[in-house]
C-alpha positions, 0 to 999 in steps of 0.5 A: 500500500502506497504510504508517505515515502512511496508518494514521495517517490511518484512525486519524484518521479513527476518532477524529473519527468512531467512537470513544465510540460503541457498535457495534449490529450487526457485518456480515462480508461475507467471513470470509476477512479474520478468517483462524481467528477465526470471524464468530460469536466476532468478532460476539460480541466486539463487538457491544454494545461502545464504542469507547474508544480507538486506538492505532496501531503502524506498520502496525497500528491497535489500538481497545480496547473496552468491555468488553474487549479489542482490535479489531485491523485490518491493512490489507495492500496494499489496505486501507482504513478509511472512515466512511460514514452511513446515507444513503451507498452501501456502498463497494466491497471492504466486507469488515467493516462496523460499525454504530453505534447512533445513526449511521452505519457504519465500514467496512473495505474490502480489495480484494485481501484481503491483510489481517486483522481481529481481536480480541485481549485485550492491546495489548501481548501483540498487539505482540509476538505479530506481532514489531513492532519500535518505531514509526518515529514513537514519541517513545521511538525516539530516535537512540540507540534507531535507532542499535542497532536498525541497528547490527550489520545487515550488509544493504541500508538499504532492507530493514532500513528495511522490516524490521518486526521492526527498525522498524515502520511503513515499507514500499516506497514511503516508505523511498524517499522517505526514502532519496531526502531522506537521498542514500542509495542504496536498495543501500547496506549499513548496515554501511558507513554514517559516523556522519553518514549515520546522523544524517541518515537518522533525522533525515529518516525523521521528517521525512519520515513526519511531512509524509506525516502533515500531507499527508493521506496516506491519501487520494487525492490525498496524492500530489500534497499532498507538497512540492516535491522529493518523490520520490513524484510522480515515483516511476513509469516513466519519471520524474525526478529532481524534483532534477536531472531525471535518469532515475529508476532502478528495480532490485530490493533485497532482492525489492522494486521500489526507484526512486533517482537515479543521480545524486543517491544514488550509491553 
């Protein structure tokens, strides 16, 4: 599932490849990923517009158009951003194609369609139209700020690190990493938390969310790209601890799957 570091990563992919050019022709292959905005009022809003800057807000990836206005793209739990150029096949689950005046095309793929494509006037009014709390990696979400999103939180640290309204950008998979680094239990109550847990675990959701970014998350093999003593290549049945080689234990918090060392994270 795309999370902070993997949007970041299309963000990039955006920037180096699409951003000044100019959108020649909008292709929806499924209308279905626009939820109510019509292909013909999303066609009209972008075809002939240059892609002029983007931005990035936890899971969310913003462009901002020329004339007006905001490209949005939400990638759910398949989604994905690619460019391809002319001569390349059209990759699998296409589902919004844009195809640029003088090269190539950048691509929206969704397998599972969990996910949207849109349009807004306003970055801004679009943040707090979806409720989104402040990006885990924005330089103003410092630990003062971290400090009172989790203060007066009577839940379990994993939910309100997924909780988007309180922090954006951190779903299942990374909040266990950060959880594994920090030596917190996926089940331990916020409220409960000394003042040094506090410390350590903002300190290590940066660290943690910006290695993902410098690993090249996003791609296949990011997995593999992360450093030694990582919990994500060992995250899956049967794994380990990569610390001290216990059992990995799966249980669920809050509804979803969490992974956590019994050893390493007791509560």
């Amino acid at each position: 599932m795309p999370e902070l570091p993997d949007v970041e990563g299309f963000k990039r992919i955006l920037t180096r490849r699409a951003l000044r050019k100019r959108i020649d022709r909008v292709v929806v292959s499924d209308a279905r990923i626009l939820g109510k905005l019509s292909k013909r009022a999303f066609g009209s809003r972008l075809q002939g517009a240059r892609l002029v800057e983007v931005r990035r807000h936890g899971k969310h990836l913003l462009v901002r158009l020329d004339p007006g206005g905001w490209l949005t793209l939400h990638f759910g739990m398949t989604g994905a951003l690619q460019f391809v150029n002319k001569s390349d096949s059209a990759p699998p689950f296409a589902r919004v194609r844009l195809d640029f005046a003088r090269d190539g095309s950048l691509v929206y793929t969704n397998k599972r369609m969990i996910g949207r494509v849109g349009f807004a006037k306003d970055a801004a009014d679009f943040i707090a139209a979806e409720k989104l709390g402040p990006d885990a990696l924005d330089r103003r979400f410092d630990f003062d700020a971290f400090k009172a999103a989790m203060g007066g939180l009577k839940r379990d640290v994993k939910s309100a690190l997924m909780d988007q309204q309180i922090i954006a950008g951190i779903g299942n998979i990374y909040s266990d990493e950060i959880l594994f680094q920090a030596r917190i239990n996926p089940a331990a109550r916020t409220d409960k938390f000394a003042p040094s847990q506090l410390k350590r675990l903002f300190a290590d959701m940066r660290k943690v969310l910006k290695t993902a970014v410098s690993r090249g998350a996003g791609s296949e093999q990011s997995v593999e790209r992360m450093p030694k003593g990582s919990l994500l290549p060992h995250r899956n049945k049967g794994g380990r601890c990569p610390r001290c080689r216990s059992p990995l234990k799966v249980f669920k918090v809050g509804g979803r799957t969490a992974y956590c060392c019994p050893t390493c994270q007791a509560r």
